[in-house]
Backbone as JSON Lines, residues from 0, in Angstrom:
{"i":0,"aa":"X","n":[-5.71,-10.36,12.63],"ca":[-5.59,-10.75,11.25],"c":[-5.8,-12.26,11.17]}
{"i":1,"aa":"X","n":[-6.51,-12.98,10.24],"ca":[-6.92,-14.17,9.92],"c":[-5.52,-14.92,10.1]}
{"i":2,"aa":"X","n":[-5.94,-16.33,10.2],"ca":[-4.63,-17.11,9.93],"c":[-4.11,-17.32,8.76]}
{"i":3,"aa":"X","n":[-5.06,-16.66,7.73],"ca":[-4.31,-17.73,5.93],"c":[-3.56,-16.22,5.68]}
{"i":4,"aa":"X","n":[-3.7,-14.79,6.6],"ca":[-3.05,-14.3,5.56],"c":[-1.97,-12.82,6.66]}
{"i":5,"aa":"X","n":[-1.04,-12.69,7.17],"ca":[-0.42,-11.96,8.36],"c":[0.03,-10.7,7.59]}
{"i":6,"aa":"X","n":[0.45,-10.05,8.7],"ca":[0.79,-8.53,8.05],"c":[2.1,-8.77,7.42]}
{"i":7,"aa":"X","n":[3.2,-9.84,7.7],"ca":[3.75,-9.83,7.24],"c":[3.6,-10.61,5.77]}
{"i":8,"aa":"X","n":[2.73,-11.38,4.97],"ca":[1.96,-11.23,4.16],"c":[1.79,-10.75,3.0]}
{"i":9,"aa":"X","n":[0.59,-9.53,3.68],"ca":[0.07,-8.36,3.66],"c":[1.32,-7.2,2.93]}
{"i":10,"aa":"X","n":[2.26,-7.03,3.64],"ca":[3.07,-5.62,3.38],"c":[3.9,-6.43,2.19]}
{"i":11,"aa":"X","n":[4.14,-7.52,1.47],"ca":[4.7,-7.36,0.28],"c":[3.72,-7.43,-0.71]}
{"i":12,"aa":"X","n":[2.17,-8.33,-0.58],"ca":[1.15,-7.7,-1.93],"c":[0.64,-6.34,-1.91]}
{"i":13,"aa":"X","n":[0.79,-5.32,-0.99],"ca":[0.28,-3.94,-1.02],"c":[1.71,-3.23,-1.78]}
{"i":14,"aa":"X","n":[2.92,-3.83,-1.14],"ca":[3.6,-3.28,-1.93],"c":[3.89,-3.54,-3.43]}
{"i":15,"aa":"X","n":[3.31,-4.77,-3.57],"ca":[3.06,-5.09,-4.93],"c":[2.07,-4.49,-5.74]}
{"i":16,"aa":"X","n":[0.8,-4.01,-4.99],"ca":[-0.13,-3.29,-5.72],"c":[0.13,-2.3,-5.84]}
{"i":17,"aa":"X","n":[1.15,-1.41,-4.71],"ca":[1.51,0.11,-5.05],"c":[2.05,0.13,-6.15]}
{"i":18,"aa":"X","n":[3.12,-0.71,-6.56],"ca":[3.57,-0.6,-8.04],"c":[3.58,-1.04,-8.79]}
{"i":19,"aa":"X","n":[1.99,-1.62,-8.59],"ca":[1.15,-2.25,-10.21],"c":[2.18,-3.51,-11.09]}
{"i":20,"aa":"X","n":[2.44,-4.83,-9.69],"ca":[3.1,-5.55,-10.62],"c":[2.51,-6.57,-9.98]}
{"i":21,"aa":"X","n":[1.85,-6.46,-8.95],"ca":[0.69,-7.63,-8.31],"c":[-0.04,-8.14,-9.2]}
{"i":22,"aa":"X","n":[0.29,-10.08,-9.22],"ca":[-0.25,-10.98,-10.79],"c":[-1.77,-10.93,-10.21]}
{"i":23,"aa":"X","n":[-2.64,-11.27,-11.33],"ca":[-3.99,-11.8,-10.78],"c":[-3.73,-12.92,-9.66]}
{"i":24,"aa":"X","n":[-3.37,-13.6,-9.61],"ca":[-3.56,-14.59,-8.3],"c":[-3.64,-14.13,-6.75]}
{"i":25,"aa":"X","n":[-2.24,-12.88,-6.72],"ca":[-1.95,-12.1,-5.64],"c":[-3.14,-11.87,-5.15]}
{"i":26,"aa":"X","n":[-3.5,-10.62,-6.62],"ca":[-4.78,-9.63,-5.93],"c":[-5.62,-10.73,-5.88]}
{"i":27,"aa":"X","n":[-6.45,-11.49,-5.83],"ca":[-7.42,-12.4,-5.87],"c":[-6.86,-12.46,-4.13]}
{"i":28,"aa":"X","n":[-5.95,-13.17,-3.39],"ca":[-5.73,-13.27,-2.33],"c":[-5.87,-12.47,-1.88]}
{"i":29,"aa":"X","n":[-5.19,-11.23,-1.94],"ca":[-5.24,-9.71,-1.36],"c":[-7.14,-9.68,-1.24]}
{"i":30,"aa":"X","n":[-7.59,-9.23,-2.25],"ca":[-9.17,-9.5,-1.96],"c":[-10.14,-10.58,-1.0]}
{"i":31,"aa":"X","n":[-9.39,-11.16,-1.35],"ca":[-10.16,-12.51,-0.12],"c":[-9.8,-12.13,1.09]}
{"i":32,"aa":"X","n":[-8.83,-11.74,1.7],"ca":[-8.39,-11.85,2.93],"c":[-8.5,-10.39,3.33]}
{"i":33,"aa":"X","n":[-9.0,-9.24,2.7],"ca":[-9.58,-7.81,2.7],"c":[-11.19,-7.83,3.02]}
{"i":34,"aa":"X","n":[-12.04,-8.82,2.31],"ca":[-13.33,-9.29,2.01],"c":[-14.1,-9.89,3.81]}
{"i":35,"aa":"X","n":[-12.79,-10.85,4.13],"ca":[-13.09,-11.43,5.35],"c":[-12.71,-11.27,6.91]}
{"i":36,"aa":"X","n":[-10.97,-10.41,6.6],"ca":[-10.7,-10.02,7.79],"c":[-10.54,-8.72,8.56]}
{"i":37,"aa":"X","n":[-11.35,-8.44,9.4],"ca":[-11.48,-6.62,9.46],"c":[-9.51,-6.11,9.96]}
{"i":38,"aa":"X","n":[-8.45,-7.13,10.54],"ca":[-7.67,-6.8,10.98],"c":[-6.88,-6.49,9.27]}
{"i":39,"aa":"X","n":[-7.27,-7.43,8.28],"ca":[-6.27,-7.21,7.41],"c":[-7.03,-5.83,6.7]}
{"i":40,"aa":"X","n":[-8.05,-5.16,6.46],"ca":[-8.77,-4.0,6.21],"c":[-8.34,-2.66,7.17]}
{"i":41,"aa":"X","n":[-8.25,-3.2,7.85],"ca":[-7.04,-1.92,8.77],"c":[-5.53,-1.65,8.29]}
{"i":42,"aa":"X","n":[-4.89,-3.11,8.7],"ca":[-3.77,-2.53,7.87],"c":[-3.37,-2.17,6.36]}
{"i":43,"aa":"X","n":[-4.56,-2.66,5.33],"ca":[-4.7,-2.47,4.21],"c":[-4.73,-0.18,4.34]}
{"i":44,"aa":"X","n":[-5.54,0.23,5.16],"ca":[-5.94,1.6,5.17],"c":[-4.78,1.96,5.39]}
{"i":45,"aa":"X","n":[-4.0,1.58,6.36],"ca":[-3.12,2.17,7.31],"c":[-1.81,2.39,5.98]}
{"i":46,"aa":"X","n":[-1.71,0.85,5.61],"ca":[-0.38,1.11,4.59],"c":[-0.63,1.78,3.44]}
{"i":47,"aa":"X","n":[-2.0,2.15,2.84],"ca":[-2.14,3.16,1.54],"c":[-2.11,4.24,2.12]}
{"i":48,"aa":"X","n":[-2.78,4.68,3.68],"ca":[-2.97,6.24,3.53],"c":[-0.79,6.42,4.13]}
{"i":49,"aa":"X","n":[-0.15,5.6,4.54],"ca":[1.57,6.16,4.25],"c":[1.89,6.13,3.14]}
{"i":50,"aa":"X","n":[1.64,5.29,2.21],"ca":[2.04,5.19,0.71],"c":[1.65,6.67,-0.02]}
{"i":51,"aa":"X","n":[-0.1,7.36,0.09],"ca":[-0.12,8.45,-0.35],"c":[0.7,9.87,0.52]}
{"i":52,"aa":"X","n":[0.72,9.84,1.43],"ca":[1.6,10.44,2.32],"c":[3.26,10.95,1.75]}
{"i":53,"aa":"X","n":[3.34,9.52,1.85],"ca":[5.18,8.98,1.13],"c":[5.44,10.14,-0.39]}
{"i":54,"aa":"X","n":[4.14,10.16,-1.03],"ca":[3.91,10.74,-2.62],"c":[3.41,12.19,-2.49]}
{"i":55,"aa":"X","n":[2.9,12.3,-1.5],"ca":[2.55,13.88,-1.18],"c":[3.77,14.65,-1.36]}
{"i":56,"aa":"X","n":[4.69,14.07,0.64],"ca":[5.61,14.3,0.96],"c":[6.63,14.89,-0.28]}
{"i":57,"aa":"X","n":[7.1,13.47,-1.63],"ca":[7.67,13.84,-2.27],"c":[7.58,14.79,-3.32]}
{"i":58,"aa":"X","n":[6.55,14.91,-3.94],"ca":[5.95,15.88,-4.88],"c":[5.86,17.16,-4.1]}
{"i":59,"aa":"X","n":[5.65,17.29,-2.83],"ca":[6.24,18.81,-2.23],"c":[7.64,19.09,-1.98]}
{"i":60,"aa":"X","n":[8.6,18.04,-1.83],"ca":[9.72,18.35,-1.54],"c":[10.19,18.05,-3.14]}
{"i":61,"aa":"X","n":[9.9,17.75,-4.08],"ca":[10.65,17.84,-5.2],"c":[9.69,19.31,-6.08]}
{"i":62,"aa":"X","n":[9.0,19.87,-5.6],"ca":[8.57,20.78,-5.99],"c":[9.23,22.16,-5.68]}
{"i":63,"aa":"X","n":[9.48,21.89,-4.39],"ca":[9.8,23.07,-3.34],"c":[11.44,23.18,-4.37]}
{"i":64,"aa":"X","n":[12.1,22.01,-4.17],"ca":[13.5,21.92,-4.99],"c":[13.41,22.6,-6.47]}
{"i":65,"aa":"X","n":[12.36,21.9,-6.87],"ca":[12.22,23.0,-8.52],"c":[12.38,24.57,-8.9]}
{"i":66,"aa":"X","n":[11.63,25.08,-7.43],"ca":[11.03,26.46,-7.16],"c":[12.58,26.59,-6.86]}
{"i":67,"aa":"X","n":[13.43,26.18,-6.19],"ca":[14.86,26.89,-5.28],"c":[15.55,26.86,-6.9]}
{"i":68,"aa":"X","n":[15.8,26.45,-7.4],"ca":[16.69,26.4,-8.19],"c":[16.45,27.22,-9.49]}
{"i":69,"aa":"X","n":[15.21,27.89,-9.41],"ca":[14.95,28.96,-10.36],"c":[16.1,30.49,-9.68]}
């Protein structure tokens, strides 16, 4: 990962973009340092495909709960 921008970084503007409160300035950074560094484009993949995972996970287990309680 580049020097201007570390995973540690990284894991609070993704978590800022997961819940859509990342200002323009953020994402502008987030983009630059996605644009130029293949290490931060990895962990960019890595932390959305757990984030959709995380939402799968729950929407089956709060589903499965819906179905029990009929």
């Amino acid at each position: 990962m580049n020097k201007n921008l570390g995973q540690h970084d990284l894991g609070p503007l993704l978590a800022s973009l997961c819940d859509e409160s990342i200002t323009p300035d953020q994402l502008a950074h987030l983009e630059k340092s996605l644009r130029t560094d293949p290490e931060a484009r990895r962990f960019y993949l890595e932390y959305l495909d757990l984030h959709a995972s995380l939402i799968r996970s729950h929407h089956r287990v709060a589903s499965n709960w819906t179905f029990a309680k009929r």
